[in-house]
C-alpha positions in Angstrom: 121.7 60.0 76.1 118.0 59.2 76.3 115.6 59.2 79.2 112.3 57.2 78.9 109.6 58.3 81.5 108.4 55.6 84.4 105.9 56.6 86.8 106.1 56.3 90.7 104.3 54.3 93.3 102.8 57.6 94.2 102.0 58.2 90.5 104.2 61.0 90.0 105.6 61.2 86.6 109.5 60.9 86.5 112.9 60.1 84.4 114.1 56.5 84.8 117.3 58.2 85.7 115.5 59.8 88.8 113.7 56.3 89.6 117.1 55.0 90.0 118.5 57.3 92.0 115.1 57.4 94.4 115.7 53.3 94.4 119.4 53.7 94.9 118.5 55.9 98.0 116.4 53.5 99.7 112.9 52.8 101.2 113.3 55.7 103.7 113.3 58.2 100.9 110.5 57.0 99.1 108.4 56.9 102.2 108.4 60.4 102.4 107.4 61.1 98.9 104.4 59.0 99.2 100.9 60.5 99.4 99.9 59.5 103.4 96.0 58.9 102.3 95.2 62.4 104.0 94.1 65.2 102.2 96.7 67.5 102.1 95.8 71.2 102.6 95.8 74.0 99.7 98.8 75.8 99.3 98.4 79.5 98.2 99.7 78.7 94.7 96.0 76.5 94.5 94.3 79.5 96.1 92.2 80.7 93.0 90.7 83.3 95.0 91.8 86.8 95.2 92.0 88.7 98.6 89.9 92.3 98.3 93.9 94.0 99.3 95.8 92.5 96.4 96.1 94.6 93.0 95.1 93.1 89.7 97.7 93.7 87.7 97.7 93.7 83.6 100.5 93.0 81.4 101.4 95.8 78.9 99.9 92.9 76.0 96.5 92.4 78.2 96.0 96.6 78.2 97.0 96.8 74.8 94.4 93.8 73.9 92.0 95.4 75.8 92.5 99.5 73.9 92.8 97.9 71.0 89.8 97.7 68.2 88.5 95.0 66.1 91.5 95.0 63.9 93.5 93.5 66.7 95.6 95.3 70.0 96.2 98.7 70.3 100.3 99.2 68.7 102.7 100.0 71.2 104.2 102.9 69.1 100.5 104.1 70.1 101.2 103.3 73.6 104.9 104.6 73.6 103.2 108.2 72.4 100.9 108.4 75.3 103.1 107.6 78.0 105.6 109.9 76.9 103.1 112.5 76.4 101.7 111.7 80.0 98.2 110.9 77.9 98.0 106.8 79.4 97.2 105.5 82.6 99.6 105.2 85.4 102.6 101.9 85.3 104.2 99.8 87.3 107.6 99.4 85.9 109.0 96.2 87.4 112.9 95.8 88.5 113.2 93.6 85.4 111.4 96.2 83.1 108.4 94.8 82.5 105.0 97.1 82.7 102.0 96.3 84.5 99.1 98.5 85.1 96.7 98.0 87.8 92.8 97.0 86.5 92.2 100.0 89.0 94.4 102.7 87.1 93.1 101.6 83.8 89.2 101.9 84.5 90.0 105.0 86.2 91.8 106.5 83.2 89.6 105.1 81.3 86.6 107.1 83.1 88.2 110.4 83.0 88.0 110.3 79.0 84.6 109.3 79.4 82.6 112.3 78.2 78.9 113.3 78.3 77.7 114.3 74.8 74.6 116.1 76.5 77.3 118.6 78.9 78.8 120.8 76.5 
């Protein structure tokens, strides 16, 4: 079964097949799917400001990016060795196992290796 694309009197992009069914529905529905001329307002998902209380957070492929050298990221065997050496910077570990560090924890661990070659 193919679907071919049609576009809306509101000039949203949809399946013939959902055309149909909006047509099938009747005027009412469509009505409410139509833009009113107004502006409508930004939701947070258009927000492309941060708020100074929310973390930055990094994926474990933007910190290894980041530690990594000209030659491309930093391994994660690399990575693996310094967190279970407690050598890296501080994770998040999400419920679905993902990592994330905060920007905050990075540049912080990132400033206590920082070293002064005039103190000795």
């Amino acid at each position: 079964m193919s679907f071919a694309v049609a576009v809306t009197v509101a000039g949203a992009v949809t399946s013939t097949r959902n055309l149909r069914a909006m047509n099938a529905r009747g005027p009412a529905h469509q009505a409410r799917h139509e833009p009113t001329g107004k502006s409508a307002k930004p939701t947070a998902a258009r927000k492309t400001t941060a708020r100074n209380d929310q973390r930055v957070l990094l994926t474990l492929d933007q910190v290894l990016a980041e530690l990594g050298g000209p030659h491309g990221p930093l391994p994660r065997s690399t990575w693996s060795d310094w967190q279970l050496k407690g050598k890296g910077p501080k994770v998040i570990k999400l419920p679905n196992g993902q990592i994330r560090v905060t920007r905050d924890d990075l540049n912080d661990w990132l400033d206590s290796l920082t070293r002064d070659p005039a103190a000795r």
